[in-house]
N, C-alpha and C positions, 0 to 999 in steps of 0.2 A: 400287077399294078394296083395302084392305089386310090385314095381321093384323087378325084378329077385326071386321072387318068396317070398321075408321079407315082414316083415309088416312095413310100414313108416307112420310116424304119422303129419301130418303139423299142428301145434301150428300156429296162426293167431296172427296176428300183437299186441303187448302187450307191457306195458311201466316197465322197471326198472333203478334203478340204474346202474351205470357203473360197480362195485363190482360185482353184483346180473346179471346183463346180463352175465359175464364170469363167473360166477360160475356154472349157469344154461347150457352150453359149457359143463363142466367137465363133471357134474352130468350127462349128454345126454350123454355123450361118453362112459360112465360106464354101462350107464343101456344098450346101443346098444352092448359093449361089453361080458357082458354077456347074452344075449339073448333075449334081451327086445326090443321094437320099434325101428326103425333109427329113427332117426327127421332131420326136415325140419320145421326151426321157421324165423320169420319176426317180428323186433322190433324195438324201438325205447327206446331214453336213455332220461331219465327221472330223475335227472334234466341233463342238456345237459356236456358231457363226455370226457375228454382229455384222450384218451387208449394210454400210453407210448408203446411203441414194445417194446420186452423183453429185448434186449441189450440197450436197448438205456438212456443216462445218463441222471439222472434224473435233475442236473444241468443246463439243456436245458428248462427248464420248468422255466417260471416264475410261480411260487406258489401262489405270492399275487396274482397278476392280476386273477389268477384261483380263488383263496378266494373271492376277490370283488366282481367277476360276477357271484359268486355262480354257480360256473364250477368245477363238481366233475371229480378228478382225480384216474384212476387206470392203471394197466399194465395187457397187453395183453400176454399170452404164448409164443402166435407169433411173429416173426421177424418184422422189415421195422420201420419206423418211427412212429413220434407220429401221431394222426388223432382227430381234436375236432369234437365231433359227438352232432350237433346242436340240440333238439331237436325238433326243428320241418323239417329242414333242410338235415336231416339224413335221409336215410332209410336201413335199414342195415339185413342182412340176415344171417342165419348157415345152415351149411347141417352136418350133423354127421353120421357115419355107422363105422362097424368093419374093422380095416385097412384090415384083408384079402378079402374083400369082391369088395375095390378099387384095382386099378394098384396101383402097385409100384414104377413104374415111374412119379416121380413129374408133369413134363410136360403133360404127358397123365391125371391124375386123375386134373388138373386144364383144362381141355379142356370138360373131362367129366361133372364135376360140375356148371361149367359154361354155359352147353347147355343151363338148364332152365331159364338161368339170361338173356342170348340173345336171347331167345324165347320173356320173358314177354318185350325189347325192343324194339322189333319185333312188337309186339301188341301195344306197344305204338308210333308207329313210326319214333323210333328214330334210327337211324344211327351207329351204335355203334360195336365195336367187339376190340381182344387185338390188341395192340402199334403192328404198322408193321416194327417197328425199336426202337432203344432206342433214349430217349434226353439224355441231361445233369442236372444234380441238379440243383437246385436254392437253395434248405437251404435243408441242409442233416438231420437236424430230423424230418422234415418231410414230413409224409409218402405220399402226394400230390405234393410235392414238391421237393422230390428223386428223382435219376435217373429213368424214366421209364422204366420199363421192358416189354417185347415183352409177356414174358411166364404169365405174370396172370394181368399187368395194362390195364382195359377198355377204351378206347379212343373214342369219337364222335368229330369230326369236327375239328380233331388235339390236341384237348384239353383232357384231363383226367376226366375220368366221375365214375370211379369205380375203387376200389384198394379193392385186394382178397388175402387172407393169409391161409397158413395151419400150421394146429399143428399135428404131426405127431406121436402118441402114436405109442407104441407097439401092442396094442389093438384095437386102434380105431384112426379115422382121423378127426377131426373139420376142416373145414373149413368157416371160415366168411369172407364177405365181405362188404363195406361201398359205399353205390350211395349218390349222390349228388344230393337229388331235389331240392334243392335251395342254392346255396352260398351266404357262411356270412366271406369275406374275412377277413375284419377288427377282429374278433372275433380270426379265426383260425390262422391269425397268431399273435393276442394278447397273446395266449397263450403260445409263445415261448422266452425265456429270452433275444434272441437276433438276431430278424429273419434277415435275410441278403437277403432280397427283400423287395418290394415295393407293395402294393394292387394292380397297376394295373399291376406290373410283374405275379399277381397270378391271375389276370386274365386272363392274355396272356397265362396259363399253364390249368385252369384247368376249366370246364364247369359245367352245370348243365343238368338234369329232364328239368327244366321251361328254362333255354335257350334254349333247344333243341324243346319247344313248347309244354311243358306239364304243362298245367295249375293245374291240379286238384291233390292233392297229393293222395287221396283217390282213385281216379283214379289207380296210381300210385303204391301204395301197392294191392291192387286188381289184378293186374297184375301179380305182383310179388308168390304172393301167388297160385293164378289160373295156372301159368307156373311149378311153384313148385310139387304142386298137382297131374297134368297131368300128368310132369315126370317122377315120383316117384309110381305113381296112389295110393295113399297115403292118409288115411281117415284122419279127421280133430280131434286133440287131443289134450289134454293137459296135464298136469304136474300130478302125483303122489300125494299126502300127505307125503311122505317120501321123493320125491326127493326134493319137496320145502325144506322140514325139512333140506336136506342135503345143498341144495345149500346155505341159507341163513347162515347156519355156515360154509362153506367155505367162500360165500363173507364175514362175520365178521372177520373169523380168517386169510384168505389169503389175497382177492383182495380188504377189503379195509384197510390192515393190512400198517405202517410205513415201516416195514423191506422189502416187499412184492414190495411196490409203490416208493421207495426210494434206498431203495441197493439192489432189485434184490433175498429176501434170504425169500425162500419157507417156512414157517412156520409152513405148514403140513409135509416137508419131513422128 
């Protein structure tokens, strides 16, 4: 057994699509919710992923420039802005369990979840813990470039190193988050139809893993996963045959659905 007595399973670093990464979210929060593992997974986007936030219009997206560079686009559950998740660039993480199981309190269950995220920076030596105050935007769709928030944005060195989101079921709680082991400005804000900053404005905002003096990205997710593990005490696991079956026909029919990526309109509801 595990944290507080569940069983929590950590899935090890694994590549999917942008669709196929959220789906594999739902499908975790289903099976923790009826009484199946938590998980605790560490991924990477495969080919590299523009996740829209749920509100957010999809008119802010340049499409082609996403087409060209063969930059697959989907929408995330979650709030905040868009975020292109590079793939090599990315390192990105979920923790899923039954919402009765977290607080209820936003601000509490984001201080919880993110112990083991400032544990593994810890290990890496880097500097890091949430915004001790908020800035100002620099381009409102996106989510690096939003107002920082105190209650869930990571900051190292004044700059932005990590942005963390929840989705908040009835049943259960997803929470993912996006690090930064290497910035690729030019890319991230190529993907926005009309970004209203400058490369080196997003530099001045937002850091890396390798600026902060981590070479090794392997390095890097080894941490991630090992911090995860520990907190959780959490044996090492994977996917179902059924939940694969499940998530791949949600990522076709939802997350990399037109209606789904485009207006916002759930095709499973």
């Amino acid at each position: 057994m595990g944290r507080d007595g569940e069983r929590w399973r950590l899935v090890r670093e694994e590549s999917w699509d942008g669709p196929m990464n959220m789906a594999v979210d739902e499908v975790a929060a289903a099976t923790a919710a009826r009484g199946g593992p938590r998980t605790l997974r560490v991924y990477r986007w495969e080919p590299s992923t523009l996740s829209l936030g749920y509100h957010q219009d999809s008119s802010t997206i340049d499409w082609t420039f996403c087409e060209r560079e063969g930059i697959s686009v989907t929408r995330r559950p979650t709030g905040g802005g868009g975020i292109y998740h590079d793939s090599w660039g990315d390192i990105s993480y979920s923790i899923i369990a039954p919402a009765e199981e977290l607080p209820g309190n936003l601000m509490e269950t984001y201080e919880l979840l993110c112990e083991p995220i400032f544990t593994a920076f810890d290990r890496l030596g880097v500097k890091a813990g949430f915004a001790e105050k908020s800035l100002p935007a620099i381009h409102q769709p996106s989510c690096y470039l939003r107002e920082v928030h105190p209650a869930h944005d990571v900051v190292s060195g004044g700059k932005k190193l990590s942005g963390n989101a929840q989705y908040r079921r009835k049943d259960a709680i997803i929470q993912h988050g996006s690090i930064t082991f290497e910035s690729t400005p030019e890319r991230h804000l190529g993907v926005f139809s009309d970004p209203e900053t400058t490369v080196e404005e997003f530099g001045n905002r937002v850091t890396s893993l390798r600026e902060q003096g981590v070479e090794d990205r392997k390095e890097a997710v080894g941490a991630f996963e090992e911090s995860l593990e520990e907190w959780a005490s959490a044996e090492e696991g994977t996917w179902t045959d059924e939940e694969r079956e499940d998530a791949r026909e949600r990522a076709t029919e939802k997350f990399a659905s037109e209606s789904w990526n485009r207006d916002r309109n759930d095709p499973l509801v």
